[in-house]
C-alpha positions in Angstrom: 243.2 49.8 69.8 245.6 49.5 72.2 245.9 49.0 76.0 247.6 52.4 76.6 245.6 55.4 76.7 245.7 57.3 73.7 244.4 60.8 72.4 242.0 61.2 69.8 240.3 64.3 68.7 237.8 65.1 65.6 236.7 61.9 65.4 234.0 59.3 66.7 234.4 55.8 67.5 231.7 53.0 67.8 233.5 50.0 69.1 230.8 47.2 68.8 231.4 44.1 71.1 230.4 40.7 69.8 232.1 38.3 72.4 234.5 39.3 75.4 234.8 41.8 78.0 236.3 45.3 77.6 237.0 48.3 80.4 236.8 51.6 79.3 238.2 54.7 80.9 238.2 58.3 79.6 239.3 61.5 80.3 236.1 63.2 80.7 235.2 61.0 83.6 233.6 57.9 82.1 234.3 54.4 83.0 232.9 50.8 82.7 232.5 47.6 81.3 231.0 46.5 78.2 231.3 43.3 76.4 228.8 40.3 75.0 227.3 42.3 72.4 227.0 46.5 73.9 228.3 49.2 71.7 230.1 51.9 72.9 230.3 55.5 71.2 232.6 57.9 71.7 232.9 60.9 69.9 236.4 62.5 70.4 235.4 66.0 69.1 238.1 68.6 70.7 239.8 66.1 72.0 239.4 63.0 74.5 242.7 60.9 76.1 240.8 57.3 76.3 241.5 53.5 77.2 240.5 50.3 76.8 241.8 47.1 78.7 240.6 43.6 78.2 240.0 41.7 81.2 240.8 38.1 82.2 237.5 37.4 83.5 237.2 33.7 83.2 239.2 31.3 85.1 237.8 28.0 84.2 237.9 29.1 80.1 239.8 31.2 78.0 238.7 34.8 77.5 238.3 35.6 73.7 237.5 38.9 72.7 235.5 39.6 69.5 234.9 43.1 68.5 235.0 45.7 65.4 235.4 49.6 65.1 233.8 52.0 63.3 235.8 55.4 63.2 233.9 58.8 62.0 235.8 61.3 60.3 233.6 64.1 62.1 232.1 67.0 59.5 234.6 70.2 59.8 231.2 71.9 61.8 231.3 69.5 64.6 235.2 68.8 64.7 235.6 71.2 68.0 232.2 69.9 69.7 232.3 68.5 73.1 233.3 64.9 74.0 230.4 62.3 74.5 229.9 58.7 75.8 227.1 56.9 75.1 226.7 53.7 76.0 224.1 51.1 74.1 223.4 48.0 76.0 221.9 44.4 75.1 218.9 43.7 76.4 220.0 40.2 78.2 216.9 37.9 79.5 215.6 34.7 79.8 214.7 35.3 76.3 217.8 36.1 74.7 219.6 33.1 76.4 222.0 35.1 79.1 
């Protein structure tokens, strides 16, 4: 994962988040920021260009980022499908201490 933008295309990504901020950017239209514990997916399919920068949130502390990938060889069927974004995010509450 890189801070430039790169192409990818037959493939989908879940980039799980478990500390740290990250900005995504796509281009398909999507955009936002994810961090302390979301998961992204992003399936590629025909093709996608995409981005992800890692913001220096914190002043006061340093800003670690914490994270893992999961990339899906997509089945030759769904290779030329549409690109998706689907974002999954943590449910933050009194109750999960955020």
């Amino acid at each position: 994962m890189t801070s430039e933008d790169e192409c990818s295309v037959f493939t989908s990504l879940i980039t799980a988040t478990m500390d740290g901020i990250i900005d995504h950017t796509d281009s398909v239209g999507n955009a936002g920021r994810y961090g302390l514990g979301d998961l992204q997916w992003m399936t590629a399919g025909k093709g996608i260009v995409h981005g992800e920068m890692f913001p220096l949130v914190n002043n006061d502390r340093p800003n670690h980022l914490r994270l893992f990938q999961i990339w899906l060889n997509l089945p030759s069927a769904r290779k030329m499908t549409e690109p998706a974004f689907v974002m999954h995010w943590v449910r933050r509450g009194a109750q999960h201490g955020r």
